[in-house]
N, CA, C and O atoms as CSV, one atom per row, in Angstrom:
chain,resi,resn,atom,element,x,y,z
A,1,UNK,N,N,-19.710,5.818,-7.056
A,1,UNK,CA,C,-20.103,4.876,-6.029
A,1,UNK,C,C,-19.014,4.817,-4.958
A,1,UNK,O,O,-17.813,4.728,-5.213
A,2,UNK,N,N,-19.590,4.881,-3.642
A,2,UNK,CA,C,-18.795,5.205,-2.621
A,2,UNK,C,C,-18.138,3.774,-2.316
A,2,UNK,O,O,-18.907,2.817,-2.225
A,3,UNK,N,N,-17.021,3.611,-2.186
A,3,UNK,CA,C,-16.100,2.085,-1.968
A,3,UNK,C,C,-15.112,2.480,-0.818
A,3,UNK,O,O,-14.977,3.541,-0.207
A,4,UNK,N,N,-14.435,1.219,-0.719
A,4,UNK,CA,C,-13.272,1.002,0.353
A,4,UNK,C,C,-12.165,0.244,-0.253
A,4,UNK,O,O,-12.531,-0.778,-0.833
A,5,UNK,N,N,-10.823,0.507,-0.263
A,5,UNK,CA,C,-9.765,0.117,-0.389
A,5,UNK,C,C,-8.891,0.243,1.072
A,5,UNK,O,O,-9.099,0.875,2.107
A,6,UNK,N,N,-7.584,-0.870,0.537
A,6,UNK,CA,C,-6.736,-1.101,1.315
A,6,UNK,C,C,-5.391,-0.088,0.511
A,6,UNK,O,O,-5.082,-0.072,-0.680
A,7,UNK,N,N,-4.658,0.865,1.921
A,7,UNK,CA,C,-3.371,1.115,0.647
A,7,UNK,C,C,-2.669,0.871,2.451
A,7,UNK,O,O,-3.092,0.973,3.602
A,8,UNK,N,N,-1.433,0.520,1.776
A,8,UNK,CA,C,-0.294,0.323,2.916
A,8,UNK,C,C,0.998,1.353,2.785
A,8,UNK,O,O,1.559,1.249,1.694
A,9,UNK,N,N,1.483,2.168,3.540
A,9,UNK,CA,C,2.465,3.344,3.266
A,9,UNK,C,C,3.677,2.038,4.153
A,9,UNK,O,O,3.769,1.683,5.328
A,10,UNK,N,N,4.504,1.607,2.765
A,10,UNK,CA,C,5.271,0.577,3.099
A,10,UNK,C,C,6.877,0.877,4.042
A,10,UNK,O,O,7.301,2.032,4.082
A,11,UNK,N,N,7.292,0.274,4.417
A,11,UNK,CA,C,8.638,0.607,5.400
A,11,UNK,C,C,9.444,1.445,5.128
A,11,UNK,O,O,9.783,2.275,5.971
A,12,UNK,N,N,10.123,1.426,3.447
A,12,UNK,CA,C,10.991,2.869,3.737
A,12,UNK,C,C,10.174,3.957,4.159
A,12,UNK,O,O,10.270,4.708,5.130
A,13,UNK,N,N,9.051,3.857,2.887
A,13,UNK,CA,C,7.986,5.345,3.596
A,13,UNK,C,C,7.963,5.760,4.907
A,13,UNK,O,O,8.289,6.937,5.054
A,14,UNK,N,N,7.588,4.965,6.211
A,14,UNK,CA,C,7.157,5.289,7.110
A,14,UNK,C,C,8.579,5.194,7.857
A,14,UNK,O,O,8.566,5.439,9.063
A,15,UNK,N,N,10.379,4.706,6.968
A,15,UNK,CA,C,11.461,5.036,7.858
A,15,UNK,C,C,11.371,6.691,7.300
A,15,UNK,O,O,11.332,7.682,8.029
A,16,UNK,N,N,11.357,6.678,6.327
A,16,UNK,CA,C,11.810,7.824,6.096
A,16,UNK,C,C,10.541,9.585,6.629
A,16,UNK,O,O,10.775,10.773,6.408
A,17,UNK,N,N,9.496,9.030,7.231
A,17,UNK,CA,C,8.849,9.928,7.702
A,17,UNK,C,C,7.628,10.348,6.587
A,17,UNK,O,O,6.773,11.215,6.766
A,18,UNK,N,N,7.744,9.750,5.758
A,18,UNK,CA,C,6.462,10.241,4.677
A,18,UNK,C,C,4.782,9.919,4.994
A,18,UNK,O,O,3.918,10.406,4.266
A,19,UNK,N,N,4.512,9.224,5.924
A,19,UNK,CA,C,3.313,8.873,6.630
A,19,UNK,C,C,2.248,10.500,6.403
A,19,UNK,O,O,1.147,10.276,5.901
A,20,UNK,N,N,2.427,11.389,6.604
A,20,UNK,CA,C,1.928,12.373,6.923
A,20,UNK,C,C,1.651,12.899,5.185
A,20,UNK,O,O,0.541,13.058,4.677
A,21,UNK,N,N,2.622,13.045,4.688
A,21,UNK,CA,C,2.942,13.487,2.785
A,21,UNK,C,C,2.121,12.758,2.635
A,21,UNK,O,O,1.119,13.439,2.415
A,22,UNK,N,N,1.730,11.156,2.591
A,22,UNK,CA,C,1.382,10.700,1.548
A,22,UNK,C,C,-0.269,10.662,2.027
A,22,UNK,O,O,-1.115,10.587,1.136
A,23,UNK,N,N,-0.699,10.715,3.478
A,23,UNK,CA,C,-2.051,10.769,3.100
A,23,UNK,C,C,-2.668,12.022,3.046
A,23,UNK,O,O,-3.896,12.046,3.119
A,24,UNK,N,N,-1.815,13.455,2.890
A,24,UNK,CA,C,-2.435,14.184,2.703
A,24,UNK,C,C,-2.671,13.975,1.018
A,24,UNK,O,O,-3.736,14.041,0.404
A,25,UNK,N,N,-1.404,13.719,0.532
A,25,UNK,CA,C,-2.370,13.148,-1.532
A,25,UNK,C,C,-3.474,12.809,-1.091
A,25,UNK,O,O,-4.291,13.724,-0.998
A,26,UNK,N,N,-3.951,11.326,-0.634
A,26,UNK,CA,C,-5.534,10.631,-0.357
A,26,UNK,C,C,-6.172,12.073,-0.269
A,26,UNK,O,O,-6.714,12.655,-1.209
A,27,UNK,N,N,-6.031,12.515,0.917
A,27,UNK,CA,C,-7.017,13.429,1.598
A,27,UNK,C,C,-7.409,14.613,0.147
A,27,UNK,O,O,-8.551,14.939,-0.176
A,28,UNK,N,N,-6.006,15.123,-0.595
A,28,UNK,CA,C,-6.414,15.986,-1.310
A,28,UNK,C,C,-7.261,15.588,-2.567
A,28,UNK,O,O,-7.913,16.377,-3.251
A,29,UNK,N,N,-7.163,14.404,-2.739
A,29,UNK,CA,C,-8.165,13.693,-4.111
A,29,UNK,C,C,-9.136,13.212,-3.775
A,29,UNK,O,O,-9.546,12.367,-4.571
A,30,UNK,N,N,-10.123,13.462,-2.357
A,30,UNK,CA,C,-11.171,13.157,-2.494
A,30,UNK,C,C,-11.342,11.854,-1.414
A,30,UNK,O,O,-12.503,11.566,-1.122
A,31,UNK,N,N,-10.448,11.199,-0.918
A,31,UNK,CA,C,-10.355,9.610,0.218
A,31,UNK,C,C,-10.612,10.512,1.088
A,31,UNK,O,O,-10.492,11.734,1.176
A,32,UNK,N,N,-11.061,9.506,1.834
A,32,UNK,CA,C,-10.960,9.234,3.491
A,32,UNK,C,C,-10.590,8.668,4.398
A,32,UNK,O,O,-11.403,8.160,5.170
A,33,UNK,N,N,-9.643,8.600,4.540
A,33,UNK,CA,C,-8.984,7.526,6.018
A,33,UNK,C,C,-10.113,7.160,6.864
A,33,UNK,O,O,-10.574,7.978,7.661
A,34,UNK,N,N,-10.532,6.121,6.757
A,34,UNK,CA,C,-11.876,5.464,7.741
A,34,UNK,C,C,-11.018,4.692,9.068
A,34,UNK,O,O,-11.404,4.783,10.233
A,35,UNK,N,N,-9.904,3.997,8.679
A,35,UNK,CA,C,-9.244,3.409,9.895
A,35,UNK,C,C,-8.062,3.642,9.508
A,35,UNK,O,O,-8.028,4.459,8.587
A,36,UNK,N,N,-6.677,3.099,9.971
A,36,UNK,CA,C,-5.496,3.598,10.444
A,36,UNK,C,C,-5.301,2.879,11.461
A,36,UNK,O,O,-5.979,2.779,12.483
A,37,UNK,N,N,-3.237,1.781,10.814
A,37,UNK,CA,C,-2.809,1.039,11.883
A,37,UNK,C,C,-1.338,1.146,11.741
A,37,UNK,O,O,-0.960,1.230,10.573
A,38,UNK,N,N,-0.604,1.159,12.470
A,38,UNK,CA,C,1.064,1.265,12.280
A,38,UNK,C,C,1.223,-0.196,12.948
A,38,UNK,O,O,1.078,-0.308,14.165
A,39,UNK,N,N,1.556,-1.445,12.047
A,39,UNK,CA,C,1.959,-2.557,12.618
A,39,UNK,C,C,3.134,-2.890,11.687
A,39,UNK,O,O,3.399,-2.365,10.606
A,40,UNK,N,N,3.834,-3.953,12.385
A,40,UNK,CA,C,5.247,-4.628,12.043
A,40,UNK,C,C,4.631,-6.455,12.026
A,40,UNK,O,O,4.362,-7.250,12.927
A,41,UNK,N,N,4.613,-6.518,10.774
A,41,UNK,CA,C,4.057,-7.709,9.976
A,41,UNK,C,C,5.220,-8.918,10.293
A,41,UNK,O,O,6.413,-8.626,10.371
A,42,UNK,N,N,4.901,-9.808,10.402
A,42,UNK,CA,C,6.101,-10.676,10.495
A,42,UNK,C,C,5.792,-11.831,9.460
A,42,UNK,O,O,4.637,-12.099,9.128
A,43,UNK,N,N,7.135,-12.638,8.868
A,43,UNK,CA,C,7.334,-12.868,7.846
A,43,UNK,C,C,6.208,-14.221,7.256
A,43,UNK,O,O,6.201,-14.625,6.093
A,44,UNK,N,N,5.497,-14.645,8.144
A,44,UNK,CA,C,3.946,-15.901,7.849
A,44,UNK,C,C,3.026,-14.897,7.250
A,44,UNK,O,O,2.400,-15.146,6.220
A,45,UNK,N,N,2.917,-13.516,8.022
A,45,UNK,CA,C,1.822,-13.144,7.438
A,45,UNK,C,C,2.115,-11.971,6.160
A,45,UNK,O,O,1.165,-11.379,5.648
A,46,UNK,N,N,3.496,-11.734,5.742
A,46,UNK,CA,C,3.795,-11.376,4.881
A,46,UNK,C,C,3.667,-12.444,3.194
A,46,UNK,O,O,3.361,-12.231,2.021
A,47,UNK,N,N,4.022,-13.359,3.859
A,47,UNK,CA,C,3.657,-14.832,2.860
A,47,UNK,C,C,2.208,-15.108,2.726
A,47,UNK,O,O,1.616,-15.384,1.683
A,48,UNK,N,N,1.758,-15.009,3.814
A,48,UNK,CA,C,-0.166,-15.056,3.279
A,48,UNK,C,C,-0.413,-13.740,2.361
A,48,UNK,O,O,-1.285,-13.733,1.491
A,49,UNK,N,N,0.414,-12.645,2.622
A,49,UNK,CA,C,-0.463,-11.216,2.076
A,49,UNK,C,C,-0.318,-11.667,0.647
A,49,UNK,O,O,-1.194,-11.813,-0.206
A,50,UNK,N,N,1.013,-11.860,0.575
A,50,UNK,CA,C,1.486,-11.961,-0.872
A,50,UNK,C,C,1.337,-13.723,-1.891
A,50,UNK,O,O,1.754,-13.942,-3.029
A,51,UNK,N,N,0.612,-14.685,-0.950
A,51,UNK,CA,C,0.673,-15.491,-1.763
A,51,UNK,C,C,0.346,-15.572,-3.315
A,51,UNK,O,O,0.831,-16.586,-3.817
A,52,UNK,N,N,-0.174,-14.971,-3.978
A,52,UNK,CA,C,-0.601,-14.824,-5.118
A,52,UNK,C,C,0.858,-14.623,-5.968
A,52,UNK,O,O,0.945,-15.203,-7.050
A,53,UNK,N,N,1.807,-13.949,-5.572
A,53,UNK,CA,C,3.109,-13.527,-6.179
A,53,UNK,C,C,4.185,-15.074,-5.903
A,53,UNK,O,O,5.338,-15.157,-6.326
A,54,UNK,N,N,3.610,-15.960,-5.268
A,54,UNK,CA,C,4.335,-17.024,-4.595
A,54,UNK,C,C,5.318,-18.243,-5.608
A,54,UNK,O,O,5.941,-19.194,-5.134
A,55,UNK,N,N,5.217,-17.846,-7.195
A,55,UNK,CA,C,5.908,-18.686,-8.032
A,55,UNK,C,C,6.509,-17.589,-8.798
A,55,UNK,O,O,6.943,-17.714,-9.943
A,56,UNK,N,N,6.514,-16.333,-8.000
A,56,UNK,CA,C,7.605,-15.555,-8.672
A,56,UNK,C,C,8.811,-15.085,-8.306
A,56,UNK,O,O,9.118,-15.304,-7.134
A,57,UNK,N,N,9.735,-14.384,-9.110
A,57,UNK,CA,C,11.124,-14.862,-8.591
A,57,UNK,C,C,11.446,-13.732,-7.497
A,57,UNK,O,O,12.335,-13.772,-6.647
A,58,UNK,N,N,10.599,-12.814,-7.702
A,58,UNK,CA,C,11.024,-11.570,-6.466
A,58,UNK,C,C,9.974,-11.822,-4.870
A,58,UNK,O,O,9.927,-11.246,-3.783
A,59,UNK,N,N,9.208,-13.062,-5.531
A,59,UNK,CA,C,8.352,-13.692,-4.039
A,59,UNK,C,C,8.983,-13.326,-2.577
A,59,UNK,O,O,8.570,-12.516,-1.747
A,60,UNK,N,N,10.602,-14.559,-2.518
A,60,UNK,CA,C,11.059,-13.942,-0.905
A,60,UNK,C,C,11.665,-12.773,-0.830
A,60,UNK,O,O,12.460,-12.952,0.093
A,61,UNK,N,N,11.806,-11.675,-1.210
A,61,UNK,CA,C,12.661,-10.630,-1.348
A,61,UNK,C,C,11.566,-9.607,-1.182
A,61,UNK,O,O,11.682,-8.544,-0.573
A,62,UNK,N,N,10.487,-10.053,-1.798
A,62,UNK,CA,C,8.876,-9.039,-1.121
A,62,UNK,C,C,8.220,-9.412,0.063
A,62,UNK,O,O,7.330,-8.792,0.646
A,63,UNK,N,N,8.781,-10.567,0.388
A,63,UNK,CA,C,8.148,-11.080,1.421
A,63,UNK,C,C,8.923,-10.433,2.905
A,63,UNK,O,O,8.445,-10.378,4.038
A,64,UNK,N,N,10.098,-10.045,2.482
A,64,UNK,CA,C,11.262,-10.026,3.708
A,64,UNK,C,C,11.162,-8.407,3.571
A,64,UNK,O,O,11.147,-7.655,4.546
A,65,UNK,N,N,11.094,-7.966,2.154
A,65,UNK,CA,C,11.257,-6.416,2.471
A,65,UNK,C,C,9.663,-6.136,3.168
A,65,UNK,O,O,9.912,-5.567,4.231
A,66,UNK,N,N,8.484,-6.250,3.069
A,66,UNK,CA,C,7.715,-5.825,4.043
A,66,UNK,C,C,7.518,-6.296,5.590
A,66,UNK,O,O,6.505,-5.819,6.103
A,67,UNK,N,N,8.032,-6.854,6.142
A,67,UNK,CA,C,8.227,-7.260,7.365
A,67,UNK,C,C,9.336,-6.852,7.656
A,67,UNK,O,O,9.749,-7.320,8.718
A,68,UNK,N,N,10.327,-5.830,6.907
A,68,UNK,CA,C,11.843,-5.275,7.571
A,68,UNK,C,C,11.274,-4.116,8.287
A,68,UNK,O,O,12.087,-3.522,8.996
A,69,UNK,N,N,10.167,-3.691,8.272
A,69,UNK,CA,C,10.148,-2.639,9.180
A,69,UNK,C,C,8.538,-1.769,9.575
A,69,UNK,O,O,7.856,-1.621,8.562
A,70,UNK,N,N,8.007,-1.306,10.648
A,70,UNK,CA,C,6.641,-1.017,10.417
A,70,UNK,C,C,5.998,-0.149,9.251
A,70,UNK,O,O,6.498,0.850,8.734
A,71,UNK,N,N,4.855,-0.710,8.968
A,71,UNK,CA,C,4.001,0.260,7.776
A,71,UNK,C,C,2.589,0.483,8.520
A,71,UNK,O,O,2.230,0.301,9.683
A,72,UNK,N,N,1.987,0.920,7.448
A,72,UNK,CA,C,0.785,1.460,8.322
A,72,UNK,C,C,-0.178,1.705,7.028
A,72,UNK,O,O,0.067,2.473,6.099
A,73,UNK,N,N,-1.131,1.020,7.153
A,73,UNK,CA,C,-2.486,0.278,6.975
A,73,UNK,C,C,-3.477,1.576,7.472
A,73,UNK,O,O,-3.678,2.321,8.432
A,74,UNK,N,N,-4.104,1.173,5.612
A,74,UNK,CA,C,-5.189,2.455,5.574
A,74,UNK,C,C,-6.227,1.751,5.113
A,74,UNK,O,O,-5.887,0.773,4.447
A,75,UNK,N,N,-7.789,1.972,5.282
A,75,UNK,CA,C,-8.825,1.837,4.640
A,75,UNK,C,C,-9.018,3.072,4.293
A,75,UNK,O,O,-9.198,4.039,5.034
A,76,UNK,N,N,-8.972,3.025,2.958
A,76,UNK,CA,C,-9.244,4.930,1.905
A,76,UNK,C,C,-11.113,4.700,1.800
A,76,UNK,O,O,-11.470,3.601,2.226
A,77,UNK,N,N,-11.655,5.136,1.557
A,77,UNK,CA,C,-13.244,5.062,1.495
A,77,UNK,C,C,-13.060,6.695,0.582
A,77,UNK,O,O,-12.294,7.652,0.695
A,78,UNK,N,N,-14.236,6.342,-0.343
A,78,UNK,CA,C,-14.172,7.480,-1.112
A,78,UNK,C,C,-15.333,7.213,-2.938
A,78,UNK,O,O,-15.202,6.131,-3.511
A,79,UNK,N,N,-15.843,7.777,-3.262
A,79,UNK,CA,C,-16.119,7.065,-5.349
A,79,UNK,C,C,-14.777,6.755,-5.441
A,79,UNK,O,O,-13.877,7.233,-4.751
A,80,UNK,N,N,-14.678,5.925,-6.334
A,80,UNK,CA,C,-13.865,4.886,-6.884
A,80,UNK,C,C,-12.658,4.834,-6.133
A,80,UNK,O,O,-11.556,5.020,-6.649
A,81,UNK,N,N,-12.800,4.636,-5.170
A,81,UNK,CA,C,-11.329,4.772,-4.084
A,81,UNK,C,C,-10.410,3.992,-4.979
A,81,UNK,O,O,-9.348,4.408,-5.443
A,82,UNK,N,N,-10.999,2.701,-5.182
A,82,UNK,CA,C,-9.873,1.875,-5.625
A,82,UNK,C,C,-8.763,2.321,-6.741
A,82,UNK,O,O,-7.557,2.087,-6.824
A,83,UNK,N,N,-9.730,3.112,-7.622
A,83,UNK,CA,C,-8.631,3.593,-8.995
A,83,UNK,C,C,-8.204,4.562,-8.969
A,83,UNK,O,O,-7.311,4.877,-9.755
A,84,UNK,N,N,-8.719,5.444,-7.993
A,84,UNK,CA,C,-8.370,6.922,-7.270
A,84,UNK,C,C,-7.092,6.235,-6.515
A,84,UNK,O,O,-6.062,6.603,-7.080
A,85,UNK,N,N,-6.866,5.483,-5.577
A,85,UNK,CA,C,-5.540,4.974,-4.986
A,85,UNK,C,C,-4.508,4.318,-6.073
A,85,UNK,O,O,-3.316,4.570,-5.894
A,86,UNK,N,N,-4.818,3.617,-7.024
A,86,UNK,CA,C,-3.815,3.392,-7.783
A,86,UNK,C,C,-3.275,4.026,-8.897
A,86,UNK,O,O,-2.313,3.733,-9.607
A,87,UNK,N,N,-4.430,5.373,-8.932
A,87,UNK,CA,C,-3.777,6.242,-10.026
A,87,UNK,C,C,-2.864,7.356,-8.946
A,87,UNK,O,O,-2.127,8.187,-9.477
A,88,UNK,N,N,-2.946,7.314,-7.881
A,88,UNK,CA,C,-2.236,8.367,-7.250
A,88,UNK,C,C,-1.136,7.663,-7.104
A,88,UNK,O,O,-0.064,8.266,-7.152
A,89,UNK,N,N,-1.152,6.329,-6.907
A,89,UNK,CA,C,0.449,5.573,-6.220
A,89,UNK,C,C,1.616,5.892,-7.356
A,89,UNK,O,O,2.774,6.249,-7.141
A,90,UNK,N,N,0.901,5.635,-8.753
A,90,UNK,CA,C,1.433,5.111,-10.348
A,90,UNK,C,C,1.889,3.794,-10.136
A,90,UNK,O,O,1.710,2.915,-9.293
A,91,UNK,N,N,2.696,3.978,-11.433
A,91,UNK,CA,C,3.498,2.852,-11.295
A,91,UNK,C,C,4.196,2.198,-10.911
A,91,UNK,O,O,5.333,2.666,-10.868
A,92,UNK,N,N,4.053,0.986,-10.477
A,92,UNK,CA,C,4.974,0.146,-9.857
A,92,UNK,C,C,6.653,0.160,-9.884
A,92,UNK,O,O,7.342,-0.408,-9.037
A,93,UNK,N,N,7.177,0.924,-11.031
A,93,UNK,CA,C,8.094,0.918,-11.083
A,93,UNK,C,C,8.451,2.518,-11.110
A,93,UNK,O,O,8.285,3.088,-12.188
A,94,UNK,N,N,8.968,3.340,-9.905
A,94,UNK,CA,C,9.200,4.896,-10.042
A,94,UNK,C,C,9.968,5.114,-11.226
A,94,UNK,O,O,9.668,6.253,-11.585
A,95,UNK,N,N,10.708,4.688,-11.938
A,95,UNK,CA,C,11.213,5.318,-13.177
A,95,UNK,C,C,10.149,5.203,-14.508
A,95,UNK,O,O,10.525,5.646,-15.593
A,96,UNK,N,N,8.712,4.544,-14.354
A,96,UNK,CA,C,7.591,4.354,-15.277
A,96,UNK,C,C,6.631,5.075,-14.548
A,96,UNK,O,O,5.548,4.885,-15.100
A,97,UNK,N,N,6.474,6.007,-13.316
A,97,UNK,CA,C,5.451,6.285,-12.581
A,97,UNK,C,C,5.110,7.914,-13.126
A,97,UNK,O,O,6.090,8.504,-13.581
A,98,UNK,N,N,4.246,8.413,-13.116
A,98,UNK,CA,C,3.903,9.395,-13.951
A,98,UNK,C,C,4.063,10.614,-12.859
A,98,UNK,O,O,3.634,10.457,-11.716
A,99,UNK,N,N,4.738,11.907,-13.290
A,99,UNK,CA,C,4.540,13.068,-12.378
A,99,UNK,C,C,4.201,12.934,-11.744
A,99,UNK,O,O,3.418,11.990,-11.857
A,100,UNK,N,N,4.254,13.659,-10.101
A,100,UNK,CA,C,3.758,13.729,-9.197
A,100,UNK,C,C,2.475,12.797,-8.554
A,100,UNK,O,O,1.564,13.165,-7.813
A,101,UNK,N,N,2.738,11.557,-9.081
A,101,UNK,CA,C,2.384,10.102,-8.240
A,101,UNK,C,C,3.066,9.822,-7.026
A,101,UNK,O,O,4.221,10.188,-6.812
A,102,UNK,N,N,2.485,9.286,-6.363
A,102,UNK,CA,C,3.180,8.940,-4.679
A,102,UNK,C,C,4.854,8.049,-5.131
A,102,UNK,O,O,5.908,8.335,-4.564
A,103,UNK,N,N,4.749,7.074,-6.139
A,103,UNK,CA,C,5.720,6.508,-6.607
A,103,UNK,C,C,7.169,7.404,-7.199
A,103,UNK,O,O,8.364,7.347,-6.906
A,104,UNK,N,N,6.313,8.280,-8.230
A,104,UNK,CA,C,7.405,8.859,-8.665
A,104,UNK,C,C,7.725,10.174,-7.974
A,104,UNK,O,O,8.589,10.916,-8.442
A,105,UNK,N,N,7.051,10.481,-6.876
A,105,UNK,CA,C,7.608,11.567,-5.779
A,105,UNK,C,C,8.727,10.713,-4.570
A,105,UNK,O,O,9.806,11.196,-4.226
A,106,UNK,N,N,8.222,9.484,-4.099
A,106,UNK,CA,C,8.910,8.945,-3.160
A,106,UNK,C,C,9.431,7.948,-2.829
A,106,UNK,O,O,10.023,7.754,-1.767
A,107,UNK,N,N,9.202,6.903,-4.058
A,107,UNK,CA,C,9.945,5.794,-4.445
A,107,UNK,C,C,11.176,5.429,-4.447
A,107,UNK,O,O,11.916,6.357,-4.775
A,108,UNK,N,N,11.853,4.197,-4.154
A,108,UNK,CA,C,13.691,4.602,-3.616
A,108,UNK,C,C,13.865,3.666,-5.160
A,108,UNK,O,O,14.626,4.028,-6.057
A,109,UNK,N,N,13.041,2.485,-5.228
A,109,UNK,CA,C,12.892,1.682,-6.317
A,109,UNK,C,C,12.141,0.815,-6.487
A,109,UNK,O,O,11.223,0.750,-5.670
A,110,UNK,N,N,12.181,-0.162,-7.534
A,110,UNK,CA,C,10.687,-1.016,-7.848
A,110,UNK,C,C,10.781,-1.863,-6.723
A,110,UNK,O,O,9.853,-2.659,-6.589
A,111,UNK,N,N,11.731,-1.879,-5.841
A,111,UNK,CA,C,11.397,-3.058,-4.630
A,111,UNK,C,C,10.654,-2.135,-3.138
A,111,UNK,O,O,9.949,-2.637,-2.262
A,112,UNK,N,N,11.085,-0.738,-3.247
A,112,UNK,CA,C,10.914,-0.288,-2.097
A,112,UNK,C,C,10.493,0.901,-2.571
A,112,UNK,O,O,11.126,1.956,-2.541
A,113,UNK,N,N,9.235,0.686,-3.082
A,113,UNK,CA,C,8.399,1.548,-3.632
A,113,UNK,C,C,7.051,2.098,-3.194
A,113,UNK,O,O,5.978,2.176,-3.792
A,114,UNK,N,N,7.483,2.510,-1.786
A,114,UNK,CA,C,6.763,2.762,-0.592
A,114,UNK,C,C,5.450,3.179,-0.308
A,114,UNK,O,O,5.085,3.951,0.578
A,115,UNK,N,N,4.415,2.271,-1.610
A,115,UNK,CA,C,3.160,2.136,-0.844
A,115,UNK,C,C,2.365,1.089,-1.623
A,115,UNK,O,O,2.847,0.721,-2.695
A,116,UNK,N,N,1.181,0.555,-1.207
A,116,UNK,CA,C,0.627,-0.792,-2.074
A,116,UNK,C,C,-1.035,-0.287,-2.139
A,116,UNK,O,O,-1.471,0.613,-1.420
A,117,UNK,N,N,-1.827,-1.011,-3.096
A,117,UNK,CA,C,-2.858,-0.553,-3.000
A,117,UNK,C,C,-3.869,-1.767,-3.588
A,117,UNK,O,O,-3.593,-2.337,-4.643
A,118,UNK,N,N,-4.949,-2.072,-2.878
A,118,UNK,CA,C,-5.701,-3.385,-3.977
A,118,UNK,C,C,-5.949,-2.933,-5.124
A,118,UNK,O,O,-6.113,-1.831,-5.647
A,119,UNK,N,N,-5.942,-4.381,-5.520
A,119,UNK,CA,C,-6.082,-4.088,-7.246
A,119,UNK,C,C,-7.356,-4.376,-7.806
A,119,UNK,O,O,-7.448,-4.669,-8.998
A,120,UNK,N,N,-8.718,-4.300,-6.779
A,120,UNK,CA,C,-9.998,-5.109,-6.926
A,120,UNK,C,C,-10.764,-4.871,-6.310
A,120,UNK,O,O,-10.326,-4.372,-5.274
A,121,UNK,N,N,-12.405,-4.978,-6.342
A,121,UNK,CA,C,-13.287,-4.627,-5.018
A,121,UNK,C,C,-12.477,-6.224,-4.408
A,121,UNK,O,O,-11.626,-6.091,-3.529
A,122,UNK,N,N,-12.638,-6.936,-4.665
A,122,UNK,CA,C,-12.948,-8.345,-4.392
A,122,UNK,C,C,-11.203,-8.494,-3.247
A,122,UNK,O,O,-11.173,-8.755,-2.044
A,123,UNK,N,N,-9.858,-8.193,-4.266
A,123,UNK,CA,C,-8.801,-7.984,-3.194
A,123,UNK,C,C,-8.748,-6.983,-1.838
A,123,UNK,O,O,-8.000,-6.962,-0.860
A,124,UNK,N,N,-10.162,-5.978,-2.344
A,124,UNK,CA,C,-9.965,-4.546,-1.453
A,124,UNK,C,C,-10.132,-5.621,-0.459
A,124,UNK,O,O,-9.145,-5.995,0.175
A,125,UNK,N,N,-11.446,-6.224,-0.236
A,125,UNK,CA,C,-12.052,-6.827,1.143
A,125,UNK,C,C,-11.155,-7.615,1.962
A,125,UNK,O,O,-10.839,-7.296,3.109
A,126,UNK,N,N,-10.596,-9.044,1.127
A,126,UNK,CA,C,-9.745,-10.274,1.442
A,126,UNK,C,C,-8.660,-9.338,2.539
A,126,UNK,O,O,-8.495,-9.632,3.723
A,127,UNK,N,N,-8.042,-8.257,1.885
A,127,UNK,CA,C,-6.599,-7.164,1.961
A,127,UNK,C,C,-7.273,-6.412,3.498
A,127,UNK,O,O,-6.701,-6.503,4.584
A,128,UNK,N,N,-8.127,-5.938,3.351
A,128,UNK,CA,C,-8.607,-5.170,4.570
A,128,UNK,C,C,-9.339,-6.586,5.652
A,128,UNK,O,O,-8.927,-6.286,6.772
A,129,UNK,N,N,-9.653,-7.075,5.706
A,129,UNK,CA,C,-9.942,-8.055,6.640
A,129,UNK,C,C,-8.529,-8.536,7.026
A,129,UNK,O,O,-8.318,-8.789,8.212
A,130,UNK,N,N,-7.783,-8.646,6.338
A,130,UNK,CA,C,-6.520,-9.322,6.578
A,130,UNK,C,C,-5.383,-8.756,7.422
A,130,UNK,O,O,-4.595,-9.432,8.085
A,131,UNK,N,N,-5.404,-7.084,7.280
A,131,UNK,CA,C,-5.045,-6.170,7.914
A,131,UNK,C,C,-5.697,-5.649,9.247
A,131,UNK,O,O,-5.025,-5.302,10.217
A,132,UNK,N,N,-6.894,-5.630,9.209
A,132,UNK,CA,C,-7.876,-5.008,10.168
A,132,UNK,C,C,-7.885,-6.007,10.981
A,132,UNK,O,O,-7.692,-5.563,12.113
A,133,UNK,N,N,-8.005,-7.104,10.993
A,133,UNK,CA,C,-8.182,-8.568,11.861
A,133,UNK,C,C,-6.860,-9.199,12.457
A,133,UNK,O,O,-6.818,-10.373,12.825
A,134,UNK,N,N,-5.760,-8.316,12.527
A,134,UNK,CA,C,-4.521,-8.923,13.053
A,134,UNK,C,C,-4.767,-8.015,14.392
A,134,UNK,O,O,-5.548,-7.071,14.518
A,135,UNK,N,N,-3.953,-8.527,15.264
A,135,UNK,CA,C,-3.669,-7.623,17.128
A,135,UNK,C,C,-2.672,-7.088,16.922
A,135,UNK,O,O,-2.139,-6.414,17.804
């Protein structure tokens, strides 16, 4: 079943030039880049993205590292985009991320682990409206 996800190629990624690497992975597993945005988030709407993480202890430290620098906002469209994007990212933590995952190819560490992906049809939408609907 054809779906839509949100993945974000987060700030080191896009300091360090990987923008191009990482959606050719998408492209080679089957996604589609339907839209595409390079914005610099500032720190209210980094706190809305992430409220859900908001009684945890790495809350302001995720909040400040994605607004340190521009990322760039994908809608993947694809069958099961959603688990197709989070099995390509791996794990959250690059020293737990499996071979040649976006994580354990380009990950600096579990804080700046340069890309995000919904975890839900239901987050895909909230995540892409939220992204797609900023100027």
């Amino acid at each position: 079943m054809s779906e839509k996800t949100l993945s974000l190629i987060k700030p080191d990624a896009v300091e360090r030039n990987l923008i191009g690497k990482i959606i050719q992975i998408f492209e080679d597993n089957g996604l589609v880049v339907e839209e595409m945005k390079k914005v610099h988030i500032d720190l209210e709407f980094a706190k809305n993205f992430y409220s859900t993480h908001s009684k945890k202890p790495f809350y302001n430290d995720l909040c400040n590292y994605i607004c340190s620098g521009p990322l760039v906002a994908l809608v993947l469209r694809g069958d099961n985009a959603i688990q197709i994007n989070r099995d390509l990212m791996g794990s959250t933590n690059p020293k737990e991320a499996k071979s040649g995952t976006i994580r354990n190819l380009y990950a600096l560490s579990i804080d700046k682990n340069s890309v995000h992906g919904s975890d839900s049809h239901q987050n895909a939408q909230i995540e892409i409206d939220l992204f797609f609907n900023i100027k």
